[in-house]
C-alpha positions in Angstrom: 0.0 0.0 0.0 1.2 3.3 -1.2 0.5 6.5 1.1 0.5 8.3 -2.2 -2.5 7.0 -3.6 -5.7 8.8 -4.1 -8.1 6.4 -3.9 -6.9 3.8 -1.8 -9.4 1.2 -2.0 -9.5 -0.7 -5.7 -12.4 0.3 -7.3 -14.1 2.7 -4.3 -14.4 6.3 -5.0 -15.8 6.8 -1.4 -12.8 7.0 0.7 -9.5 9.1 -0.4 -6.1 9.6 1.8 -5.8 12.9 2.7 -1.9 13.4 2.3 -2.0 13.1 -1.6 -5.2 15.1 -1.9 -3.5 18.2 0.0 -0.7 17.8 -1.9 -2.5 18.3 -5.1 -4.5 21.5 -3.8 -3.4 24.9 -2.9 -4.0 25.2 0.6 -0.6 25.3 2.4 -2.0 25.2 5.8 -3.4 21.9 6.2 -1.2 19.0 7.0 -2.2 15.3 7.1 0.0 12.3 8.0 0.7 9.2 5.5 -2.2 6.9 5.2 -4.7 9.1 7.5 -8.2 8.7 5.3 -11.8 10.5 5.1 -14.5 8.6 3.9 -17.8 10.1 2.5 -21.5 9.1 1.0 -20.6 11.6 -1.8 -17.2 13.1 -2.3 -14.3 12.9 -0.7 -12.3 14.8 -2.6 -13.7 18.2 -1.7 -12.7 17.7 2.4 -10.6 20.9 2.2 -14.0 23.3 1.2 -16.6 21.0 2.7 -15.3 19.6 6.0 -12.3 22.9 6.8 -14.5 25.4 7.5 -13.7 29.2 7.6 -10.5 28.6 6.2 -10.0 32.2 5.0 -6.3 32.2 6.1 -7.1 35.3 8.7 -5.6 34.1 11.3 -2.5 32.4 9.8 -3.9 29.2 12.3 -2.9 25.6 10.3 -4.6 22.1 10.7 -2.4 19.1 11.8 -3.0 15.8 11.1 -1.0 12.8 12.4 -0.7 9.3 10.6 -2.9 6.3 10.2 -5.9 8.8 11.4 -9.7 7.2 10.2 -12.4 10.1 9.4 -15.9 9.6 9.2 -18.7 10.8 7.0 -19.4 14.3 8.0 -16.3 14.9 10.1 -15.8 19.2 10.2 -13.1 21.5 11.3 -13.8 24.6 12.1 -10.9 27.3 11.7 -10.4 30.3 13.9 -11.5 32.2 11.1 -15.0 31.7 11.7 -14.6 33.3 15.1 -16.2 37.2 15.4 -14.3 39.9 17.8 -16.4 39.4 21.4 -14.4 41.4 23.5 -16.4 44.9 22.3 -20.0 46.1 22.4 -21.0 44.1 19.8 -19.8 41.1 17.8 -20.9 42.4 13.9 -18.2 42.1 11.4 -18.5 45.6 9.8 -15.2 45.2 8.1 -16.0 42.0 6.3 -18.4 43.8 4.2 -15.8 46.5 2.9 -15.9 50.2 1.5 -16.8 52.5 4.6 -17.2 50.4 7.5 -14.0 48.5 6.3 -11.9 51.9 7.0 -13.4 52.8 10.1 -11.5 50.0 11.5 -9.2 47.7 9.5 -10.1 43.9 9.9 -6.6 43.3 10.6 -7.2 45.8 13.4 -10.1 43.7 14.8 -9.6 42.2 18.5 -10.1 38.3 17.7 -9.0 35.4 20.2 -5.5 34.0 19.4 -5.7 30.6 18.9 -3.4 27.3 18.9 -2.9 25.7 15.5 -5.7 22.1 15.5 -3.8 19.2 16.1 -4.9 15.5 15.6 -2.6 12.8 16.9 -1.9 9.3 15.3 -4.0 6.9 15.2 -7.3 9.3 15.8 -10.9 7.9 15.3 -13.2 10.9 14.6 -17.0 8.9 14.3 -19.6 10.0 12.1 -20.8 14.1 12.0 -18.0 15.0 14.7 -17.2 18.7 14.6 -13.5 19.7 15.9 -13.9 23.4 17.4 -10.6 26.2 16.4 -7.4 25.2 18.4 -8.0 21.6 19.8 -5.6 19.3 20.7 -6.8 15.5 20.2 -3.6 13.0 21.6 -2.7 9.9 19.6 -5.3 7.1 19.5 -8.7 8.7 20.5 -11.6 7.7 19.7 -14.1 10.8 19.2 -17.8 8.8 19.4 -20.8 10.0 16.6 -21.7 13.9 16.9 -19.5 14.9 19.3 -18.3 18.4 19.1 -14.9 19.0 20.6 -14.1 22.1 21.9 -11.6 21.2 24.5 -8.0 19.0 24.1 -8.7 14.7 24.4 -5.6 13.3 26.3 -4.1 10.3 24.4 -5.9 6.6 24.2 -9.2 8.9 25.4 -12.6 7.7 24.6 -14.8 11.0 24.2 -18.8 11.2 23.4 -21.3 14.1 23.5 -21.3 18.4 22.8 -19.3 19.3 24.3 -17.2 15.9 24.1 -15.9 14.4 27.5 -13.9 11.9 28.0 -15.7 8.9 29.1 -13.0 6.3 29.6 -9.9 5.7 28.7 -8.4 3.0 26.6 -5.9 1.7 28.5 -4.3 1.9 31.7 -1.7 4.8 32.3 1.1 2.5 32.4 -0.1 1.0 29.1 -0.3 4.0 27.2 3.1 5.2 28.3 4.3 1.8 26.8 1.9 2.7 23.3 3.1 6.3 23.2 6.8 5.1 23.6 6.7 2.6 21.2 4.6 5.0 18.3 4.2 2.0 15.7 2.9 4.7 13.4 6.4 6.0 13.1 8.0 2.4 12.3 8.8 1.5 8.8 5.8 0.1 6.8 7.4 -3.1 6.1 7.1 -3.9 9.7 3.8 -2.5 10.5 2.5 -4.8 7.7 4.4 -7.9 9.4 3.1 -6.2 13.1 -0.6 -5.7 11.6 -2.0 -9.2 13.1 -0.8 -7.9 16.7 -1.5 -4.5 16.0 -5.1 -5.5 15.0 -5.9 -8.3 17.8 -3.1 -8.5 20.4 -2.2 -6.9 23.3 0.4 -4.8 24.9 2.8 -7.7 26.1 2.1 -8.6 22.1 3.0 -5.8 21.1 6.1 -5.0 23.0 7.8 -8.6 22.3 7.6 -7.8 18.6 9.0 -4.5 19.3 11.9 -6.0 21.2 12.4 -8.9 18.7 12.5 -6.3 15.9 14.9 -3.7 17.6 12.5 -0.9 17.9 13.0 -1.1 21.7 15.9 -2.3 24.2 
């Protein structure tokens, strides 16, 4: 499997990786890890209008996106850009509309909330209709559950349902996802994630950790 292809799935228009569709776009200031996918009823191929919202480039904030990340039908992401000034009287965008209002004060003059870049870990599940709010953090192998909106940062190997999405439980035990986090299969070559997919897919962490050790990934 090539991280390069388009359409990853012989003969299936419905699911595309995201890395090769970026690169064949103009927007500079979203970033997707190698093999991270969205899937759609329609088409995938217009995620960067239809599912990153308010991308207007305003506020210079980018979209990460780790590796081997799966993305439901539906899944949005709103940019800072859609955020209004709150801190006045009033929250209108007089500027946006130009001429006049635009010179009596600038838009780049406008007191919007600073934001962190969005940042999506490894390994992230994002369910069906989830909506990712400006400047969240979501930690390697989450699971975000159907509908959630996330306005706040998931810790890694969280579980997280509802608006606004809270954690409900966690994947593994702390000890357990130090082990995961230090061991980042997502980073090892593909050759041996393909040999490791069997453990990766149905075993556990003792699994998991031999085949690191008997492959050198770990002392």
């Amino acid at each position: 499997m090539k991280s390069d292809n388009l359409f990853p799935i012989k003969d299936f228009k419905n699911t595309v990786f995201l890395k090769p569709l970026i690169a064949e776009s103009e927007v500079t200031n979203v970033h997707a890890g190698d093999f991270s996918y969205y899937s759609d009823f329609d088409d995938p191929t217009e995620f960067l209008t239809k599912n990153v919202l308010y991308n207007f480039g305003i506020s210079g904030n980018s979209l990460h996106i780790g590796k081997f990340c799966a993305f439901a039908n539906g899944v949005q992401f709103i940019m800072p850009d859609a955020n209004h000034a709150t801190s006045g009287i009033t929250t209108y965008p007089f500027a946006v509309f130009g001429e006049r209002w635009a010179e009596a004060l600038p838009l780049a003059e406008y007191p919007f909330k600073a934001y962190k870049d969005t940042v999506i870990g490894n390994d992230v599940w994002l369910g069906y209709d989830v909506t990712i709010m400006p400047g969240v953090n979501i930690g390697h192998g989450s699971i975000i559950g159907a509908k959630s909106v996330v306005s706040t940062d998931i810790p890694p190997y969280s579980i997280a349902v509802g608006n606004p999405a809270k954690v409900v439980k966690t994947r593994f035990s702390e000890a357990d996802q130090e082990v995961l986090l230090e061991l980042a299969w997502w980073d090892w070559e593909v050759e041996l994630i393909e040999k490791a997919m069997p453990i990766l897919v149905k075993g556990d962490i003792p699994k998991v950790l031999e085949f690191a050790k008997q492959n050198g990934l770990v002392v």
